[in-house]
N, C-alpha and C positions, 0 to 999 in steps of 0.2 A: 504493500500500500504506500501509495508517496504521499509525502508532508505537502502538506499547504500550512500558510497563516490562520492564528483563527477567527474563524468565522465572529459576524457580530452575535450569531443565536448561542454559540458556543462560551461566549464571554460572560464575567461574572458582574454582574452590577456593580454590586460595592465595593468592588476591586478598580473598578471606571470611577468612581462618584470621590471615594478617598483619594487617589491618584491626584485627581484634577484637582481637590481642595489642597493636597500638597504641592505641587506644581505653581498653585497661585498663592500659597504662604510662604513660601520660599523668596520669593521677591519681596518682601519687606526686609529680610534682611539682605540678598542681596542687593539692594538698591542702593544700600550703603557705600560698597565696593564698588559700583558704577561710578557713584558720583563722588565720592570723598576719596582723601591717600588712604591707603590699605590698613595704616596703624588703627583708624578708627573704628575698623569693626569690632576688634579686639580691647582699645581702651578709648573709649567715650571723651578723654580728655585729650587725645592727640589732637583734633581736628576739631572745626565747626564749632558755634556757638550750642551751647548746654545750659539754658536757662529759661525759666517757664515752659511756653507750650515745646521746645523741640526737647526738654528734658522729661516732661511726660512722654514725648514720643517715644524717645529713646527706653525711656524703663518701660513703656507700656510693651515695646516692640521685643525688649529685653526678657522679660516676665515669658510673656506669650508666646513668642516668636523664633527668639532663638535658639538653634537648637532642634527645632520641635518638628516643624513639617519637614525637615533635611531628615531626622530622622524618621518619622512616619516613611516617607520616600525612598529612605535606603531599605529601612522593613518589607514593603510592598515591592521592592526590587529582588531581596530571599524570596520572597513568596512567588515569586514571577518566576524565579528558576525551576522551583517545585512545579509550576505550571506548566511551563513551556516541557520540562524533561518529561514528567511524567505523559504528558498527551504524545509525545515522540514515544516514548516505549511504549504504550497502549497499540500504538498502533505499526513501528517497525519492531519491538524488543530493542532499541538504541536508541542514545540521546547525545551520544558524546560529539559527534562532530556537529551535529546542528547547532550544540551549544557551545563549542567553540567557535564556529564559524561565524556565530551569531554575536559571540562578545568582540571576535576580532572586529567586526565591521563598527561593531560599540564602539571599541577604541579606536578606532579611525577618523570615525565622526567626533570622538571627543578630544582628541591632539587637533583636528582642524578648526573647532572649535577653542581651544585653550588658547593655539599659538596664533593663530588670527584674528579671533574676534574678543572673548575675555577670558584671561588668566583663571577667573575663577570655578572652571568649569568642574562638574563632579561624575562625570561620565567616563572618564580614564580610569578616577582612581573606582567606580564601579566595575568597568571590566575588569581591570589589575585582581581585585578583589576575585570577582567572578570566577578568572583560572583558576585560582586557587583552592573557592572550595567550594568546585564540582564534584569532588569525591565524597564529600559529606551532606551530600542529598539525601540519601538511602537509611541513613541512621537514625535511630528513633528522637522523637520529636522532643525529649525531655534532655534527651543526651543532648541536643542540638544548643534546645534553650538555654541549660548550663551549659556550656562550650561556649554560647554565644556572649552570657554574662562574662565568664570569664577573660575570653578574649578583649571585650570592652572595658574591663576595669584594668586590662593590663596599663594603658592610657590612665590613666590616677595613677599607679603606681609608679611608672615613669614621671609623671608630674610631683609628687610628692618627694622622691627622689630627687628630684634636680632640683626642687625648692629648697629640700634641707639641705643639699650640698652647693649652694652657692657660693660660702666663705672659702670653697674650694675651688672656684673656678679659676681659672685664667686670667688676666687684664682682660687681653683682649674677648675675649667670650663676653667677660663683665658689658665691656664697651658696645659691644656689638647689638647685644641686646636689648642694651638703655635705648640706644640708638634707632632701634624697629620699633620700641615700645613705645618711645615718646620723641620721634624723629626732630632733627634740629627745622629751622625754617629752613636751610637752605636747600634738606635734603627733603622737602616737602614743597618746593618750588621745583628741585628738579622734576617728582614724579608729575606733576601737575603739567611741568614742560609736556615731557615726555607723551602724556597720553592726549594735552590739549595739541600735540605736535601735528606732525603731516603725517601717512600710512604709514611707510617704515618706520618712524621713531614709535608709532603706538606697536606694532608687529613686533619690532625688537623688544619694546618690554614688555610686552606680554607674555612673550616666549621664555624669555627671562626668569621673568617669576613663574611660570608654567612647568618650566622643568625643575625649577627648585622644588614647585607643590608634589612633583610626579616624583622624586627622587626623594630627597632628604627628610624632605616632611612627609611623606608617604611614610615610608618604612621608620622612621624615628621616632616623631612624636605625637602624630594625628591623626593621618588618613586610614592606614590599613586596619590596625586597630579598633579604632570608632562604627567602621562602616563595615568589616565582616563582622564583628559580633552583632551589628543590628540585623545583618544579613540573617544571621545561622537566627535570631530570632525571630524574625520574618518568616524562614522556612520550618519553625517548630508551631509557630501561630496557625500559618494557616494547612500545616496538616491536622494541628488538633480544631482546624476547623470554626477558626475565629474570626477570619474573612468573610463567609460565606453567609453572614446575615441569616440562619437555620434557628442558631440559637436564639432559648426566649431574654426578653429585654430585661429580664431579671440577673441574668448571667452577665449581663455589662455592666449594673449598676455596681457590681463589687468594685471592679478596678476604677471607676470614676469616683465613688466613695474613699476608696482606702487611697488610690495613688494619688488624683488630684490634690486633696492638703496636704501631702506629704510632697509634692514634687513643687508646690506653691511655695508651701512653709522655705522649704531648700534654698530656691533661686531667692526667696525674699530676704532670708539672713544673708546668705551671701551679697547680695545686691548692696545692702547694710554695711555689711563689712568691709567692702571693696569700695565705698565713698568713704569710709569711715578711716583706709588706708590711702583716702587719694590716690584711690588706682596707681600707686605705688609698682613697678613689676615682681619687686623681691617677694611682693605676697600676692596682689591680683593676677599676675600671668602661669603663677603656676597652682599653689592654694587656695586662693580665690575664686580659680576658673571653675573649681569643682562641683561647687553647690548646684551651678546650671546645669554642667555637664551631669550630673547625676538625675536632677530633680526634672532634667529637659526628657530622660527617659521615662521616668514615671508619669508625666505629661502626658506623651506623645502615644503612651498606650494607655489613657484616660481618654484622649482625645478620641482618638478612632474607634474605642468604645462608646462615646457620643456618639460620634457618626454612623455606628452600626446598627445605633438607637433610630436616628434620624432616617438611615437607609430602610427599616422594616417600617417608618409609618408612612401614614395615609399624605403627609402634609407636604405641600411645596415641592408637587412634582416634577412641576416644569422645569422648578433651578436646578431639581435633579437632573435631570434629563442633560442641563448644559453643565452640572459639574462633569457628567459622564463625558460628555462630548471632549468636555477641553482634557480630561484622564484619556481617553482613548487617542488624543494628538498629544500626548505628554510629551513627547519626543519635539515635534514641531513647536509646539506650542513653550516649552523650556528655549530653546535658541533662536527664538522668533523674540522672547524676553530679553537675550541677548543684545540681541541684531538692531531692537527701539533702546535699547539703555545706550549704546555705543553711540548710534548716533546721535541722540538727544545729549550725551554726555562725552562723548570725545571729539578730539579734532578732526577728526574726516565727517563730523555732525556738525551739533550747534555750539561744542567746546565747550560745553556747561560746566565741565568737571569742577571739584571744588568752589561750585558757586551759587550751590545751593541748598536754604538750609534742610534740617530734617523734618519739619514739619509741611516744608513741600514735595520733598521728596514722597509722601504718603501722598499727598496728591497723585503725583504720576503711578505711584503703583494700584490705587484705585480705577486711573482711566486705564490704565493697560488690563486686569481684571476685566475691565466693563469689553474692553475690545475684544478679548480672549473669550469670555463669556457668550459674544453676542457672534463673534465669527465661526466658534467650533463648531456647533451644531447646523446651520444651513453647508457648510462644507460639506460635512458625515450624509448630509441628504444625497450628496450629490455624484461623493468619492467615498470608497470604500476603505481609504486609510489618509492621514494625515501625509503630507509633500514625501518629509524626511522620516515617515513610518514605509511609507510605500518603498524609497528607496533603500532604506536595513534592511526591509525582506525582501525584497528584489535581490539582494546581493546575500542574503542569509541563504536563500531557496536557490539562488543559481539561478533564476529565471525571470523574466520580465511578469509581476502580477498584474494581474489586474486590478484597472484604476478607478476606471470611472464603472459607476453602478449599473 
């Protein structure tokens, strides 16, 4: 029997619905890295003004945001492998080259994406990931879960580590760091140069910091770490069947109950704590970081426990229908966010970069929402994948699919 993509009767609602609510939560924090130098996603006080309303923004988007739908999205990315392998074996007994053939083209698209258009791309380090743990599909969903936990906290323990061994570092390391953490002016006119520049000076750095995120930071202290364990929990959730909207809404309310104040309470002392050290880096970049980084997990599986509530009711079907739509062009629909940030904010655009504050910056990810929202669904009436979903499985399957309905 030969593979095809899958059909749209084949596909899971709530796997469409939370997608696309991740997809468009992601942009509030990316919006950041569009428009401001890089320091400030990380410390609030490198860049841009932080008082009244764009300091609500900033702790509201901190609170809520960070963190939260990148994970939701790396989860439902586990859960995708499970899907995609499993209907391959159903139907040849093999899943192995589909699934690599299918990440390779993943990371194809996400290097041409990182070093061209933004650095911040998270489609690499998903493939990267992806190699790796295709062999631990197969293994039971508990094993998975703790394996997944695990692998995730190894990320704290690295952090914790380099926190309490800093009286040990190097000068230079010392310097280095202060230096990203809380960049001088001149080296925050460069970046600004740089990407308000012409195409090659934004190309160059992009690639720049692209291959530092693909390399150093990858395997040392963020990427691989953070994103397979969401993964291998992704893939233990939805074998025990917690995607699939089956279960009754009783069975969500626990984790919305127990993890939400728990993952509130977290990010909120930390938040506390980390004004309370002047996001200082000797304790916000590495101990500080933690309370999010932890409480952003217990969230983000409160969250999709909401939505799973949301997906089995009667209500607000239409928006349903276009979260699904803009989940089902995830793909397009993620570097199509790209493609308006860049231009609205870099130099081959309107060179907005660093010129604007955070509380409009929430403006533009509102009207991009409303365009995303309003475009995905007549699209789907009319094509049966999104531009840049048609073209991964075209080159996944080997074969030119079909496009138009």
């Amino acid at each position: 029997m030969s593979l095809t993509p899958t059909q749209v009767h084949e596909r899971i609602q709530s796997l469409d619905i939370i997608r696309g609510i991740a997809i468009l939560g992601i942009l509030i924090m990316n919006i950041q890295s569009f428009s401001m130098p890089g320091s400030a996603y990380s410390n609030p006080m490198a860049f841009g003004d932080l008082n009244g309303v764009n300091k609500w923004v900033w702790v509201i988007s901190h609170v809520f945001a960070d963190m939260k739908f990148m994970n939701i999205f790396s989860i439902l990315f586990g859960a995708g492998i499970i899907l995609v392998t499993s209907k391959s074996e159903m139907k040849t007994g093999k899943s192995a080259v589909l699934h690599y053939k299918r990440t390779i083209w993943l990371l194809i698209i996400g290097l041409f994406h990182a070093h061209l258009i933004w650095y911040g791309d998270i489609l690499v380090i998903y493939a990267l990931c992806a190699f790796i743990l295709y062999p631990l599909r197969n293994i039971k969903p508990s094993i998975q879960l703790l394996l997944g936990l695990i692998i995730f906290s190894i990320q704290s323990i690295m952090y914790l580590f380099f926190g309490a061994t800093i009286g040990e570092w190097p000068a230079d390391s010392l310097t280095e760091m202060t230096q990203s953490w809380a960049p001088t002016q001149e080296r925050i006119n460069f970046e600004i140069g740089m990407i308000t520049g012409n195409l090659s000076q934004q190309i160059q750095f992009n690639s720049a910091v692209a291959t530092y995120l693909e390399t150093n930071f990858f395997v040392s202290l963020y990427g691989f770490w953070r994103v397979s364990g969401l993964m291998l929990i992704g893939m233990a959730l939805y074998k025990l069947g917690f995607f699939t909207a089956n279960k009754s809404n009783a069975y969500y309310y626990k984790p919305i109950f127990i993890l939400f104040p728990v993952g509130f309470i977290l990010i909120t002392i930390g938040l506390i704590k980390n004004f309370n050290a002047d996001w200082n880096w000797e304790y916000s970049r590495f101990l500080g970081s933690q309370f999010n980084y932890w409480g952003s997990l217990f969230l983000c599986i409160a969250y999709i426990s909401i939505l799973m509530i949301f997906v089995n009711s009667n209500i607000l079907k239409s928006l349903k229908n276009r979260f699904a739509a803009v989940g089902r062009m995830a793909l397009t629909n993620y570097i199509s966010q790209s493609i308006m940030c860049t231009l609205l904010f870099f130099g081959i655009g309107f060179g907005l970069f660093g010129q604007i504050d955070r509380w409009l910056q929430i403006i533009v990810v509102l009207l991009i929402w409303i365009m995303q929202l309003i475009w995905s669904k007549p699209w789907l009436k009319k094509f049966r994948f999104g531009p840049l979903e048609w073209l991964w499985r075209s080159f996944t399957y080997g074969k030119k699919q079909k496009f138009i309905k």
